[in-house]
C-alpha positions in Angstrom: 13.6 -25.5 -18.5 14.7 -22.4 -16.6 12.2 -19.4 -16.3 13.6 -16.0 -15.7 11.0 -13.5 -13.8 10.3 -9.9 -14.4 10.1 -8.4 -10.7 8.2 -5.3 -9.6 7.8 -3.3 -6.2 6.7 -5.3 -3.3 7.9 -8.7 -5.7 5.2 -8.6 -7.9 5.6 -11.1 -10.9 5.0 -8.7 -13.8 6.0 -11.0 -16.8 8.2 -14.0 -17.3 10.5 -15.5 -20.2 12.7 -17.9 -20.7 16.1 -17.9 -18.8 18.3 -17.0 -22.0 16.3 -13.7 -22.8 17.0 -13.0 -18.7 18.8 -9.5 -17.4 21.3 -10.4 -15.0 18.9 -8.8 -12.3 16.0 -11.1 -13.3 15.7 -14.3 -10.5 15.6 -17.7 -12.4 13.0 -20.7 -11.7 12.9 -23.8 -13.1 9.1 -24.0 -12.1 5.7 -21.4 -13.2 2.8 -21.4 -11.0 -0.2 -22.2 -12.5 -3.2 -19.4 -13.6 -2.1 -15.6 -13.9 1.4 -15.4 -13.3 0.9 -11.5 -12.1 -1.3 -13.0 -9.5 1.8 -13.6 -7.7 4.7 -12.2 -5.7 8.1 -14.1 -5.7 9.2 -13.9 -2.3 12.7 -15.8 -1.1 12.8 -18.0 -3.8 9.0 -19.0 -3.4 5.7 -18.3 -5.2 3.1 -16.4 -3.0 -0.7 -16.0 -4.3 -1.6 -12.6 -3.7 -4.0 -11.5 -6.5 -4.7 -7.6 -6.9 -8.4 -7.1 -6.6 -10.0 -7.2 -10.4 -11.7 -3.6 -11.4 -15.7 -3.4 -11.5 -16.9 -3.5 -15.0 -18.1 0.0 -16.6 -21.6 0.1 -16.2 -23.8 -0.2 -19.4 -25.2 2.7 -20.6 -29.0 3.4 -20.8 -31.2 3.1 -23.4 -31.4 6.8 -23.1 -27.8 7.7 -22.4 -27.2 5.6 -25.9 -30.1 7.5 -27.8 -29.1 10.8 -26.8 -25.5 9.9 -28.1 -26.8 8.9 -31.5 -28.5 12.0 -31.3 -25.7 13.9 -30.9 -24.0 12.7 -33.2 -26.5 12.6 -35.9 -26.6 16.8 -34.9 -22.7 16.7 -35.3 -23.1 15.3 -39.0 -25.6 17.4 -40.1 -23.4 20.4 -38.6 -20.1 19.0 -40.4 -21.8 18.4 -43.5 -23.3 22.6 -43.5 -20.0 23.6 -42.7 -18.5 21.7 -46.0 -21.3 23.0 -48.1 -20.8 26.4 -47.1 -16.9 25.9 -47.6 -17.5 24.4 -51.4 -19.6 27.5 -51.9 -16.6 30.0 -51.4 -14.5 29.0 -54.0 
């Protein structure tokens, strides 16, 4: 089975599907490395490992950080619910 490879800058494997889906641009390869194919560059015909460094998680937020959001937004109900009573009293 033939492989064609989406290529980015530097020959970065960005995607891969199967050779009759291929542009005309896309280099064929009867072979996939294993793991995270964008893990990889495709350099002369030949796999090359080059990962891109993973992101740090988000940090989690604090108890507090989380109770002042509820908090907040427990204020933003209570605010959204005046304004519709005072709209409903209007008409």
């Amino acid at each position: 089975m033939k492989y064609a490879l989406n290529i980015g800058e530097g020959g970065r494997i960005l995607s891969v599907t199967f050779a009759r889906f291929a542009m005309p641009w896309m280099p064929l390869s009867d072979t996939l490395p294993e793991g995270d194919i964008t893990d990889y560059r495709f350099i002369g015909a030949e796999y090359v490992y080059d990962p891109l460094p993973r992101p740090e998680p988000p940090e989690e937020p604090t108890i507090e950080e989380r109770l002042d959001e509820c908090e907040m937004t427990a204020d933003m109900a209570y605010i959204n619910s005046e304004l519709a009573l005072a709209m409903l009293e209007e008409f």
